[in-house]
DRENPA-3360 file (N, C-alpha, C; in nm, 2 decimals, always signed):
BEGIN
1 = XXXXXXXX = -0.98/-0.13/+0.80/-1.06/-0.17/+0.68/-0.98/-0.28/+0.61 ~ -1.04/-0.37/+0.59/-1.01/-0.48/+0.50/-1.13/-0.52/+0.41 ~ -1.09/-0.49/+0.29/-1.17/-0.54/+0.18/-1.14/-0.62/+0.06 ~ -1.22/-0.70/+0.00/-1.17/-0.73/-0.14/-1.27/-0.75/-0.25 ~ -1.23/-0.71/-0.36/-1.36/-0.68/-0.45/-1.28/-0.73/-0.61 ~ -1.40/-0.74/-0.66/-1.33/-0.80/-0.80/-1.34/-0.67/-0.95 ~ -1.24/-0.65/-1.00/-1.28/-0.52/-1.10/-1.21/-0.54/-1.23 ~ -1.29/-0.52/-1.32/-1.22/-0.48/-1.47/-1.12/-0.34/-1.47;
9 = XXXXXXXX = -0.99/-0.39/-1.53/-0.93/-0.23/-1.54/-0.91/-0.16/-1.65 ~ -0.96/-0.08/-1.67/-0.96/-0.04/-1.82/-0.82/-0.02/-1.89 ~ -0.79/-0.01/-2.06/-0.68/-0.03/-2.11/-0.66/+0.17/-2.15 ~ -0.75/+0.29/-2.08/-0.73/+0.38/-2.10/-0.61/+0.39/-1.95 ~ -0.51/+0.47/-1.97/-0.43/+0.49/-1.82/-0.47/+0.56/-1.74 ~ -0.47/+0.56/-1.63/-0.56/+0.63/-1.47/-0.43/+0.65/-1.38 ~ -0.41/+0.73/-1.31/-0.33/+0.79/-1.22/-0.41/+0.90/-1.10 ~ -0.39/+0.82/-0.97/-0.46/+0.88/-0.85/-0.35/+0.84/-0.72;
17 = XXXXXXXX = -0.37/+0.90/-0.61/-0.34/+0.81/-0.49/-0.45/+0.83/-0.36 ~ -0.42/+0.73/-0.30/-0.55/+0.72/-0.20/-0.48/+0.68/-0.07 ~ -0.49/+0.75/+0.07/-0.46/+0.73/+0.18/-0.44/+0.55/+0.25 ~ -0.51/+0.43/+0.16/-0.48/+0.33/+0.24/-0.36/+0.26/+0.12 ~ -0.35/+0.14/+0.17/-0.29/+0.05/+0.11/-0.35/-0.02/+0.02 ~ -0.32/-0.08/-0.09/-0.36/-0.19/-0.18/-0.27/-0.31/-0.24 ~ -0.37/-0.42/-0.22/-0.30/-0.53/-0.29/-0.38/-0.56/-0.45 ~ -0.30/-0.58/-0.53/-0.35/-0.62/-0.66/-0.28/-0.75/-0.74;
25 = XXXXXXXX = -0.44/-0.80/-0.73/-0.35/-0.98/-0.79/-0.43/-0.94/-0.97 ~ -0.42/-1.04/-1.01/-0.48/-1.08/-1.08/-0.55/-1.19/-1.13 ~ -0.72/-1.23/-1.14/-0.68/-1.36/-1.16/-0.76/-1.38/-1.32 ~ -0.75/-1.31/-1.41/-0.75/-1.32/-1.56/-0.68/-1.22/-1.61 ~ -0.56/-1.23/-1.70/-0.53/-1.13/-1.77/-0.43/-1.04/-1.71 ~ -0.36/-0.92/-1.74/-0.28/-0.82/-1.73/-0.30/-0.69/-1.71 ~ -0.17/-0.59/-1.62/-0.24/-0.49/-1.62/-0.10/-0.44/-1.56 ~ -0.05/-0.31/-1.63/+0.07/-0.25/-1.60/+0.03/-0.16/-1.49;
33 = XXXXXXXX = +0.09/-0.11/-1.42/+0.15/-0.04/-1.30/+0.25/+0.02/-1.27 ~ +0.25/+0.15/-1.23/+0.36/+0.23/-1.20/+0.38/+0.31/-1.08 ~ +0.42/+0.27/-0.98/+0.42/+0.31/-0.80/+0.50/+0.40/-0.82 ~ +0.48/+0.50/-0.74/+0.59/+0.62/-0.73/+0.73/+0.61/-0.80 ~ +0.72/+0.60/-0.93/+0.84/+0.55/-1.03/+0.89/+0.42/-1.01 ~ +0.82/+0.32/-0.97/+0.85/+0.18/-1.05/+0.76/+0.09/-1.08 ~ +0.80/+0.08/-1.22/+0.70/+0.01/-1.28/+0.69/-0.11/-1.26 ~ +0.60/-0.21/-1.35/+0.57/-0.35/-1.28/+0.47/-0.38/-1.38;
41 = XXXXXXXX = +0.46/-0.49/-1.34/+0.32/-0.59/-1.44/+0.25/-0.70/-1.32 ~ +0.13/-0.66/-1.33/+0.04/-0.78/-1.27/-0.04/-0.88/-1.35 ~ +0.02/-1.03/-1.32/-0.04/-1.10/-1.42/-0.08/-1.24/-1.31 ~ -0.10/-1.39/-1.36/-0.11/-1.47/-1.26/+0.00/-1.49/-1.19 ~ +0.12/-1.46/-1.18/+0.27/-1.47/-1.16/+0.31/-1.36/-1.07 ~ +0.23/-1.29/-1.07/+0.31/-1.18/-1.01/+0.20/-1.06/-0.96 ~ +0.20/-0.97/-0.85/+0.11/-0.92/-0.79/+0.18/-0.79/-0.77 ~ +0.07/-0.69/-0.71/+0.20/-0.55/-0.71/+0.10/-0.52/-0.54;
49 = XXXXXXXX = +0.14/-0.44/-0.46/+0.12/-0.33/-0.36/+0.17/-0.22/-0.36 ~ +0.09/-0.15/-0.34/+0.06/-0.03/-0.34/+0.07/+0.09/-0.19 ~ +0.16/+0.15/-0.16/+0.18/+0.20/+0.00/+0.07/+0.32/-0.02 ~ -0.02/+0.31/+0.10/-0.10/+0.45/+0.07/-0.02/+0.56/+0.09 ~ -0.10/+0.66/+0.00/-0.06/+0.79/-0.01/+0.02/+0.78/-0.16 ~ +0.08/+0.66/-0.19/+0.14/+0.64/-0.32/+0.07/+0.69/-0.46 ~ +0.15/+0.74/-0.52/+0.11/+0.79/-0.64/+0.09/+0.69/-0.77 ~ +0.02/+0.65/-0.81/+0.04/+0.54/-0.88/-0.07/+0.54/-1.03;
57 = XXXXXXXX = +0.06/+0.48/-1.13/-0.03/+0.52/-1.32/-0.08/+0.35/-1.32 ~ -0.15/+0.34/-1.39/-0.23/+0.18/-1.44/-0.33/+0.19/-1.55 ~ -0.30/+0.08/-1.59/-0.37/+0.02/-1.75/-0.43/-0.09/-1.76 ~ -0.50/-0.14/-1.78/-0.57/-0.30/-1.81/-0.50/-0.36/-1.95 ~ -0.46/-0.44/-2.00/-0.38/-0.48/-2.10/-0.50/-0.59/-2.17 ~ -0.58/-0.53/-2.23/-0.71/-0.62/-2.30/-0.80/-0.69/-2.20 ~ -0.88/-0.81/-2.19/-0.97/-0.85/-2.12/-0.91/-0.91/-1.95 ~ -0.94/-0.85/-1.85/-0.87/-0.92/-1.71/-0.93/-0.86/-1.62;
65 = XXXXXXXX = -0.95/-0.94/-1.50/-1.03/-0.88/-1.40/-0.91/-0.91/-1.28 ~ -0.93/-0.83/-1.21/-0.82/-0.82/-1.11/-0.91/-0.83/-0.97 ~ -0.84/-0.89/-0.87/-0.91/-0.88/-0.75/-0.83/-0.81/-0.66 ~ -0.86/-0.68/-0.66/-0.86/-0.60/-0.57/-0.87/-0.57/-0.37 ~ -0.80/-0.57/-0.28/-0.79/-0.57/-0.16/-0.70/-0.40/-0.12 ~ -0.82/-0.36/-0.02/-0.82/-0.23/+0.00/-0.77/-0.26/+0.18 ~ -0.71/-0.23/+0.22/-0.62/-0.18/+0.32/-0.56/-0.06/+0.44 ~ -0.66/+0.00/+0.54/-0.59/+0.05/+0.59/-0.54/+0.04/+0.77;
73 = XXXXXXXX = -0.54/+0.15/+0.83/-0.46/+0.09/+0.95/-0.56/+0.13/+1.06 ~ -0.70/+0.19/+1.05/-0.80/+0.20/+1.12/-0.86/+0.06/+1.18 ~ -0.88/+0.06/+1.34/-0.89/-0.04/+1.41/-0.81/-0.20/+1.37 ~ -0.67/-0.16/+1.35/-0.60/-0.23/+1.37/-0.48/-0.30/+1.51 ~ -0.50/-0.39/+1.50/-0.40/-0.45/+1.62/-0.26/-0.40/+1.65 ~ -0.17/-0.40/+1.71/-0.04/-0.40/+1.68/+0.01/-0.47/+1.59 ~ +0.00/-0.63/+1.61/+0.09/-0.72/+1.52/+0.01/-0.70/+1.36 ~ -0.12/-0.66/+1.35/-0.15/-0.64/+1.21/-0.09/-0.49/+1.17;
81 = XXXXXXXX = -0.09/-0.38/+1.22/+0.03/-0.25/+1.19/+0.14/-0.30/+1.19 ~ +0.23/-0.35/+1.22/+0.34/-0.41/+1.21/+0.35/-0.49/+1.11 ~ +0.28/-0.59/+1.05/+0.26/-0.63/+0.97/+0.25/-0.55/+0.83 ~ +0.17/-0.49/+0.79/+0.13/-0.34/+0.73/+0.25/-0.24/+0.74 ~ +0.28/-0.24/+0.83/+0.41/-0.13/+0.78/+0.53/-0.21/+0.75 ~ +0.56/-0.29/+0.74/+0.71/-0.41/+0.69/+0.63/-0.36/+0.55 ~ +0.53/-0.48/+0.54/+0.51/-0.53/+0.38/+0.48/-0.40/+0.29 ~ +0.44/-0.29/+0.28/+0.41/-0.18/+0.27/+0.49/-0.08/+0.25;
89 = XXXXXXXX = +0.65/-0.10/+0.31/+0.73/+0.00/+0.32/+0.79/+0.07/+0.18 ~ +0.73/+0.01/+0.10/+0.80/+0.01/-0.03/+0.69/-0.03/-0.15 ~ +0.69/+0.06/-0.28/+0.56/-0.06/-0.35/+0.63/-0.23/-0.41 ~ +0.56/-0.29/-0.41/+0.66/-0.45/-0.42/+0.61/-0.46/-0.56 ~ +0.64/-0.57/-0.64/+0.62/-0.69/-0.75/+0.64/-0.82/-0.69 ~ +0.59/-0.88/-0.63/+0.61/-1.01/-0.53/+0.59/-1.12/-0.68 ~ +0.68/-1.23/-0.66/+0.64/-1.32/-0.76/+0.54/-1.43/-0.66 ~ +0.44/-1.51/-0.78/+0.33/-1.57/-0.67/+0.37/-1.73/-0.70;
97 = XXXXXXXX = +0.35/-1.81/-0.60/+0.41/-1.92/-0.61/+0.25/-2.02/-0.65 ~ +0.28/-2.13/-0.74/+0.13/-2.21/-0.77/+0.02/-2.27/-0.59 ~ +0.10/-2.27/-0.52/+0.00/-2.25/-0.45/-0.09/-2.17/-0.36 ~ +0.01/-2.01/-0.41/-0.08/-1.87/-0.37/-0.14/-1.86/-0.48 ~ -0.15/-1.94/-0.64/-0.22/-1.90/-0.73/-0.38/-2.01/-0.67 ~ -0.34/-2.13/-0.64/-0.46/-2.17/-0.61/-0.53/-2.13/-0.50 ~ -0.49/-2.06/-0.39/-0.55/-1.95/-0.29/-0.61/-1.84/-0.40 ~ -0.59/-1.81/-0.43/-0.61/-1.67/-0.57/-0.71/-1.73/-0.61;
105 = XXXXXXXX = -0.73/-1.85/-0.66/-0.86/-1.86/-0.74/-0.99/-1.91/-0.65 ~ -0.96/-1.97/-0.52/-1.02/-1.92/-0.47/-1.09/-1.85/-0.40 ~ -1.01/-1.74/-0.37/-1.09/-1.61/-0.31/-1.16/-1.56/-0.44 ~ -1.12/-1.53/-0.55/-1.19/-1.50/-0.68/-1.30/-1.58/-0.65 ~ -1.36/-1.71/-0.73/-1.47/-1.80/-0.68/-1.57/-1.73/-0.58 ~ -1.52/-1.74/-0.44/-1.62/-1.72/-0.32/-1.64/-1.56/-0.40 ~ -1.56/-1.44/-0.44/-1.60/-1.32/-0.46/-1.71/-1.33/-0.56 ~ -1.62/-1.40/-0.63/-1.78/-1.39/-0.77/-1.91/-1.44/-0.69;
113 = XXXXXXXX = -1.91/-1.54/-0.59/-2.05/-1.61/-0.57/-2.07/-1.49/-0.47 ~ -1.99/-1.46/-0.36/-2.05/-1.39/-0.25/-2.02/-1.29/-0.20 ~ -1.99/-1.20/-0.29/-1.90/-1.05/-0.28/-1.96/-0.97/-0.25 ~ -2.09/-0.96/-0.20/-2.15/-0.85/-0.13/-2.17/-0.93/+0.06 ~ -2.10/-0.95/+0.04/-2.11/-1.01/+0.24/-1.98/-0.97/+0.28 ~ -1.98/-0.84/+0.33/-1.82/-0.78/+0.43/-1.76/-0.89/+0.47 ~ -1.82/-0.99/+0.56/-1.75/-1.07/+0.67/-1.66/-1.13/+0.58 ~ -1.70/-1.16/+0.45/-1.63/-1.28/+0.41/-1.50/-1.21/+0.35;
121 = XXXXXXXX = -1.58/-1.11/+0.25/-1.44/-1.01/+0.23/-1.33/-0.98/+0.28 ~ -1.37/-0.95/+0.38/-1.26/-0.90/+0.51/-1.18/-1.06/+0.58 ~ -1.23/-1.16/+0.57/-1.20/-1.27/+0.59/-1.13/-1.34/+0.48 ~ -1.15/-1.35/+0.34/-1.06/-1.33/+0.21/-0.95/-1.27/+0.23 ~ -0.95/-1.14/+0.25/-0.85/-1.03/+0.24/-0.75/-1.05/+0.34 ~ -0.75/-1.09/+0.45/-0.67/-1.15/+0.56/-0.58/-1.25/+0.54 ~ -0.64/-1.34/+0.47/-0.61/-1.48/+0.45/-0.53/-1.44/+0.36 ~ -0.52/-1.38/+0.22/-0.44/-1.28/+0.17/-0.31/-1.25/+0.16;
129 = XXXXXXXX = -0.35/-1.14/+0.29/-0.27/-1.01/+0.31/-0.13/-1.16/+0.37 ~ -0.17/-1.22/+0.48/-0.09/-1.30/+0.61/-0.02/-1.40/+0.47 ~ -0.09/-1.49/+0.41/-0.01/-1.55/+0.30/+0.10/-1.46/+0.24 ~ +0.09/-1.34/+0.15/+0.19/-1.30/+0.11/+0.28/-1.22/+0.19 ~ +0.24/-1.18/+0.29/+0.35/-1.16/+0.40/+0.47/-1.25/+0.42 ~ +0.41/-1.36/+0.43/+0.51/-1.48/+0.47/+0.61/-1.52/+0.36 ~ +0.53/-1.51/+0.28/+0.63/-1.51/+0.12/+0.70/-1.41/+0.10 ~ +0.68/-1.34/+0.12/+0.75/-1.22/+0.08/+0.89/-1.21/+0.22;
137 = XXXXXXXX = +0.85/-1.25/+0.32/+0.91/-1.23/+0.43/+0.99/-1.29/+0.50 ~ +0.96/-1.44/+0.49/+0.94/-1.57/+0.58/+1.08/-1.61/+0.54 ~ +1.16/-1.62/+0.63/+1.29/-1.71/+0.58/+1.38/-1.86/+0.54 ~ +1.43/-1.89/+0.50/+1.44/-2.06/+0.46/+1.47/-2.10/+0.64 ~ +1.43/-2.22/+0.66/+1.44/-2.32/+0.75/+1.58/-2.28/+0.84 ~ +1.58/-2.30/+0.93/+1.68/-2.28/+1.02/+1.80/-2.42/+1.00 ~ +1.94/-2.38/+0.94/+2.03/-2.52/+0.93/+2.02/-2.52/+0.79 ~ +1.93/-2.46/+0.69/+1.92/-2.46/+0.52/+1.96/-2.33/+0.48;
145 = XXXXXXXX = +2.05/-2.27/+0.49/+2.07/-2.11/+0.46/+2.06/-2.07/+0.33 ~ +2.00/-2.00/+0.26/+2.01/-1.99/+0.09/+2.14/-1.93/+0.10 ~ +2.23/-2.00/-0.03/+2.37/-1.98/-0.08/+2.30/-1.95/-0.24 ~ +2.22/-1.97/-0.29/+2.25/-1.91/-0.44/+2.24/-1.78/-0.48 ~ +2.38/-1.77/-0.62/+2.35/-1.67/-0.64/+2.27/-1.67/-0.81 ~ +2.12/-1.57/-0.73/+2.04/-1.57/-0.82/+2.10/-1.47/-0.96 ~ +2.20/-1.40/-0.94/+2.20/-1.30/-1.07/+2.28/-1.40/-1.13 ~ +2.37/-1.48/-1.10/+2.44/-1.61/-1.20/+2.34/-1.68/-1.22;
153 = XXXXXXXX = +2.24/-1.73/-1.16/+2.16/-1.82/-1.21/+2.01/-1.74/-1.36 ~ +2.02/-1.66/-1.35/+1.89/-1.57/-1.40/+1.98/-1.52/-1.53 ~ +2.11/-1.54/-1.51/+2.17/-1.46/-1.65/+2.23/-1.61/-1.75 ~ +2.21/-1.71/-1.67/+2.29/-1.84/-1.74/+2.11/-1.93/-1.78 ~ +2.01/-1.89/-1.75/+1.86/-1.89/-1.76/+1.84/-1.84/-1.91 ~ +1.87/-1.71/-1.91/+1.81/-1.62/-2.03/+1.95/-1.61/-2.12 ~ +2.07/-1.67/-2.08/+2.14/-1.75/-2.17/+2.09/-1.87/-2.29 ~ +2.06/-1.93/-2.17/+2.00/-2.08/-2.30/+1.83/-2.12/-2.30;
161 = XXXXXXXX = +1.72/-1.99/-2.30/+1.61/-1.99/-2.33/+1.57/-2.05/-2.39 ~ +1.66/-2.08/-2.50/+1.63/-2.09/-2.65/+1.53/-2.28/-2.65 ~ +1.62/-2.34/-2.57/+1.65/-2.45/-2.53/+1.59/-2.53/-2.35 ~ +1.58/-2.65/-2.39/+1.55/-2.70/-2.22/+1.61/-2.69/-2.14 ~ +1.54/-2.62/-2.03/+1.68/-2.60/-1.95/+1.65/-2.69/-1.81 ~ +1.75/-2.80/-1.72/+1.72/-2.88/-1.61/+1.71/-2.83/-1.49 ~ +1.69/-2.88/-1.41/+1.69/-2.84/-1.24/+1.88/-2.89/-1.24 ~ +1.92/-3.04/-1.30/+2.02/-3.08/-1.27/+2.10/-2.91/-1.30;
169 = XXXXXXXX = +2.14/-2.90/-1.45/+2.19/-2.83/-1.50/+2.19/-2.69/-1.39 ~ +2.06/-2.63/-1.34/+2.11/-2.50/-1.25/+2.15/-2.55/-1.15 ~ +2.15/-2.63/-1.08/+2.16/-2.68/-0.96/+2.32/-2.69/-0.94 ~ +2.40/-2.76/-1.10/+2.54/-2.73/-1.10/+2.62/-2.63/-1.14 ~ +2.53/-2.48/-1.13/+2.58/-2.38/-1.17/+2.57/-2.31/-1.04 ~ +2.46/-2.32/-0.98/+2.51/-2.32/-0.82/+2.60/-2.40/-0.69 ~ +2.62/-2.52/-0.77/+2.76/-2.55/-0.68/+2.67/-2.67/-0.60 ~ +2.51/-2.71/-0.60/+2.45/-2.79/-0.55/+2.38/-2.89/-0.56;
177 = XXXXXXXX = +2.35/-3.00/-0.50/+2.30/-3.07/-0.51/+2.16/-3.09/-0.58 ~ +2.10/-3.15/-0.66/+1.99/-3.10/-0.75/+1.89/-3.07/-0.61 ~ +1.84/-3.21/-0.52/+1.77/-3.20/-0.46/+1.76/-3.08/-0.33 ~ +1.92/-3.03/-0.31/+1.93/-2.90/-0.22/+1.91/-2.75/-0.31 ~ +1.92/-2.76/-0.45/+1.91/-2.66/-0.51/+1.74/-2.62/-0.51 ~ +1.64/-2.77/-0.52/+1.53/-2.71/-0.58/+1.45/-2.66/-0.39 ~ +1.52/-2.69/-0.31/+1.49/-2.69/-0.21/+1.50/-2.53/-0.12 ~ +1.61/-2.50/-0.17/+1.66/-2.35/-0.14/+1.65/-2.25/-0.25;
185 = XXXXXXXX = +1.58/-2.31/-0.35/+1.55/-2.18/-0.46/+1.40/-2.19/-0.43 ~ +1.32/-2.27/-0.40/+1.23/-2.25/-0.36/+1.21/-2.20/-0.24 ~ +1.26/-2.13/-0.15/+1.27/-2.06/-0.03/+1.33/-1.98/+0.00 ~ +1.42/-1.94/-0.17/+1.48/-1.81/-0.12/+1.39/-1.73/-0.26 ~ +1.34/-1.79/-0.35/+1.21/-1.74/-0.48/+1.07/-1.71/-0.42 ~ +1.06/-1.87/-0.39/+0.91/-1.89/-0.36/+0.87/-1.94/-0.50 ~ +0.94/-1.97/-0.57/+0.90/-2.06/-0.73/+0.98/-2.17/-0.75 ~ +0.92/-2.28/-0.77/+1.01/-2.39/-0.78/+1.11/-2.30/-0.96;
193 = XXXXXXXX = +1.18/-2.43/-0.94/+1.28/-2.35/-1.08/+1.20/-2.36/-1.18 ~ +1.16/-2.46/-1.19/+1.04/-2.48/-1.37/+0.95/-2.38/-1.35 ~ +0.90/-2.31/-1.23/+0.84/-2.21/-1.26/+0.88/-2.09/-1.27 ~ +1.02/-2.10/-1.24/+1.10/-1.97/-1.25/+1.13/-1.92/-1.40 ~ +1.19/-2.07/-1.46/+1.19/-2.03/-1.57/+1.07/-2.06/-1.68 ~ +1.02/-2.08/-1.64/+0.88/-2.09/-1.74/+0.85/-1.89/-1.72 ~ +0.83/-1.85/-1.57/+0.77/-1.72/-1.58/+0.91/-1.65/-1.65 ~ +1.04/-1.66/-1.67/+1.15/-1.57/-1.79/+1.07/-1.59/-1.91;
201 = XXXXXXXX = +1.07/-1.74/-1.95/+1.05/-1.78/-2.12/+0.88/-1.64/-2.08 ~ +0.79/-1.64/-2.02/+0.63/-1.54/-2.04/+0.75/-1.47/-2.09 ~ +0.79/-1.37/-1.98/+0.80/-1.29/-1.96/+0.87/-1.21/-2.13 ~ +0.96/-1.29/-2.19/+1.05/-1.26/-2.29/+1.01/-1.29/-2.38 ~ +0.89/-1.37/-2.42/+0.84/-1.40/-2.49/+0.74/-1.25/-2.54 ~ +0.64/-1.22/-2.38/+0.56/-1.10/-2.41/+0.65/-1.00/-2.43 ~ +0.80/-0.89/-2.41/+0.86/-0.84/-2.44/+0.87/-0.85/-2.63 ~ +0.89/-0.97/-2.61/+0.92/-0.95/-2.79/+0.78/-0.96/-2.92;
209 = XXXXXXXX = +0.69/-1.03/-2.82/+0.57/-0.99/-2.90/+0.50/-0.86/-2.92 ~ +0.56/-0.75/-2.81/+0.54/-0.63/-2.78/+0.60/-0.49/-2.89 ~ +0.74/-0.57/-2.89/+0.81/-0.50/-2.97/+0.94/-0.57/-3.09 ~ +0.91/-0.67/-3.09/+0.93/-0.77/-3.21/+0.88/-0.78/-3.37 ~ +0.82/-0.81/-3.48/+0.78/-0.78/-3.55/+0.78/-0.93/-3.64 ~ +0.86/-1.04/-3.52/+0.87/-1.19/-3.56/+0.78/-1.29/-3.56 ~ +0.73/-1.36/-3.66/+0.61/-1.47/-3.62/+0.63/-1.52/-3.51 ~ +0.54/-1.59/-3.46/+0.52/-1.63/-3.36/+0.58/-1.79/-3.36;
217 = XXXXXXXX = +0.56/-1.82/-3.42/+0.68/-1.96/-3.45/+0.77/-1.97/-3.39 ~ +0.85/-1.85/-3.45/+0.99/-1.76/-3.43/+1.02/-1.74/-3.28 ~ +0.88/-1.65/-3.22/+0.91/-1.63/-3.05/+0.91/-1.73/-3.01 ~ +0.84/-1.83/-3.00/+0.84/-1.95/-2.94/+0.97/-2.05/-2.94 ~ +1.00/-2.09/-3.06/+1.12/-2.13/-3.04/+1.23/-2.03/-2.97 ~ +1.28/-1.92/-2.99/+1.39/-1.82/-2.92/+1.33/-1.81/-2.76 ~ +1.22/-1.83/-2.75/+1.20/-1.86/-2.58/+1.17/-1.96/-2.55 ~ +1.24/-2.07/-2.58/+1.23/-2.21/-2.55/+1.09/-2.32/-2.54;
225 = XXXXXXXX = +0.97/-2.24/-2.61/+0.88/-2.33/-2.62/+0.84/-2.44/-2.73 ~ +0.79/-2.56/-2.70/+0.87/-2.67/-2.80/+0.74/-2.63/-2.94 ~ +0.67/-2.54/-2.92/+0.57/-2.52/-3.04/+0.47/-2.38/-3.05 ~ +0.41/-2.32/-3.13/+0.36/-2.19/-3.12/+0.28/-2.27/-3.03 ~ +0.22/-2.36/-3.05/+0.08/-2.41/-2.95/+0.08/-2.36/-2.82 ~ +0.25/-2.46/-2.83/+0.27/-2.40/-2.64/+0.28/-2.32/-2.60 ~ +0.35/-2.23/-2.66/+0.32/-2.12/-2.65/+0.20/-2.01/-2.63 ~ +0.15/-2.02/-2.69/-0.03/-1.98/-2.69/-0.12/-2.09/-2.56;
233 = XXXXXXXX = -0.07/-2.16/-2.53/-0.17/-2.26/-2.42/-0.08/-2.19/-2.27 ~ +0.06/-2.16/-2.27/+0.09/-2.10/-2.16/+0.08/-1.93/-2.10 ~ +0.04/-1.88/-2.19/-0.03/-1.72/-2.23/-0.11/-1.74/-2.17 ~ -0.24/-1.85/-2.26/-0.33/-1.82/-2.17/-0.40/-1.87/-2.06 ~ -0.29/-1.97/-2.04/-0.30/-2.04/-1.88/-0.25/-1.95/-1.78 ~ -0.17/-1.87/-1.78/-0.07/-1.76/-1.67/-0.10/-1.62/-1.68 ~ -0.12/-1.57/-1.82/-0.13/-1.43/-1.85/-0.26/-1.37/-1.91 ~ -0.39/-1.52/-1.89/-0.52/-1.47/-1.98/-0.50/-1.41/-2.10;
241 = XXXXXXXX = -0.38/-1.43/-2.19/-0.42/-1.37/-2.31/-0.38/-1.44/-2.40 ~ -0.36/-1.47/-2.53/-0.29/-1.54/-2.67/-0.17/-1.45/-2.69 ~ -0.11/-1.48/-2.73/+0.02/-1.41/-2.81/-0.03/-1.32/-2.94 ~ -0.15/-1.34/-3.01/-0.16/-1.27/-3.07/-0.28/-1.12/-3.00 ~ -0.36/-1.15/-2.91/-0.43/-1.04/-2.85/-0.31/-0.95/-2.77 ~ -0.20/-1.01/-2.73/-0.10/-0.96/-2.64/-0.04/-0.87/-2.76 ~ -0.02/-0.91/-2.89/+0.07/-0.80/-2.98/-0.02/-0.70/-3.00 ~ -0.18/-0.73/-3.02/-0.23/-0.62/-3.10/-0.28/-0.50/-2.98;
249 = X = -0.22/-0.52/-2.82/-0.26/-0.45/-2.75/-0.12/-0.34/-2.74;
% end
């Protein structure tokens, strides 16, 4: 079975498990997740799976529809079980790169127009499933080995949030060339760096509007965005929401 369907998730919390697999993107808006004790967030940035049989809590975080892909291993191939049990083995948070987001809004699209036609579903869901496999899986080029180390780079990041941060600048905290840095962080991420750190600044930004009690001025500048505006225009470009619907939820 391969399916994919589009669904609102409510902001009451639900907890079930179900024999297949599932993939959950998002393509408006938020929605927390909790796989057999690890939690996670699905937003445009970032997607979760689900191993069947998995036990798993969820919330909708205000208005977002999520596109859903249902998964199991009945009349499957070898190389598609194989496939399915790698990516599967574990529940994931994969981060999504901009051009699995523009795959994403296309399958969204054809679902909104034609989501009662299996073939295409099942043909969506594939196209999918084989994309983030490869991201998730796929290794840098043969002769380009990734050397960085991401925990120095991610802690010298949320060091100077506050502020602009370069490709040059990480690239010489990894010891590399700007043009070998953006080349191997993008293949050992799957996010160029501007979107690496753009999704920290979301990320810290929603943490403290969460549990902060600071104008929003305030967050914006402490997570490096040059204005509340920008702030609020990259909410709700990545995460479907405002900074202010995001506190009051």
């Amino acid at each position: 079975m391969l399916n994919a369907r589009l669904m609102r998730l409510d902001a009451q919390p639900d907890e079930h498990a179900h024999d297949y697999h599932q993939l959950i993107f998002s393509l408006e808006g938020r929605a927390a997740f909790d796989v057999a004790g690890e939690g996670g967030e699905v937003c445009r940035m970032r997607a979760c799976l689900v191993p069947g049989d998995a036990a798993h809590e969820f919330a909708g975080v205000g208005d977002n529809q999520m596109l859903i892909v249902d998964l199991d291993e009945q009349d499957q191939g070898p190389e598609d079980l194989e496939l399915l049990k790698r990516l599967f083995d574990v529940p994931r948070f994969p981060a999504l790169d901009a051009d699995f987001q523009n795959l994403l809004n296309y399958a969204g699209a054809e679902l909104r127009r034609y989501g009662s036609d299996p073939l295409l579903s099942r043909a969506l869901s594939g196209v999918l499933l084989r994309a983030l496999h490869l991201r998730v899986f796929d290794k840098p080029p043969q002769g380009r080995p990734s050397s960085i180390d991401m925990g120095l780079i991610d802690a010298y990041v949320r060091k100077h949030l506050a502020r602009r941060i370069s490709v040059a600048e990480m690239a010489q905290v990894a010891y590399l060339s700007p043009s070998h840095f953006h080349a191997q962080f993008k293949d050992s991420v799957g996010l160029t760096p501007h979107q690496y750190v753009l999704k920290v600044r979301l990320d810290h930004a929603s943490r403290m509007l969460r549990e902060s009690p600071l104008p929003l001025v305030r967050i914006a500048e402490e997570c490096g965005f040059s204005s509340q505006s920008a702030l609020t225009t990259a909410m709700r470009r990545y995460l479907g929401l405002t900074p202010g619907r995001l506190r009051n939820h």
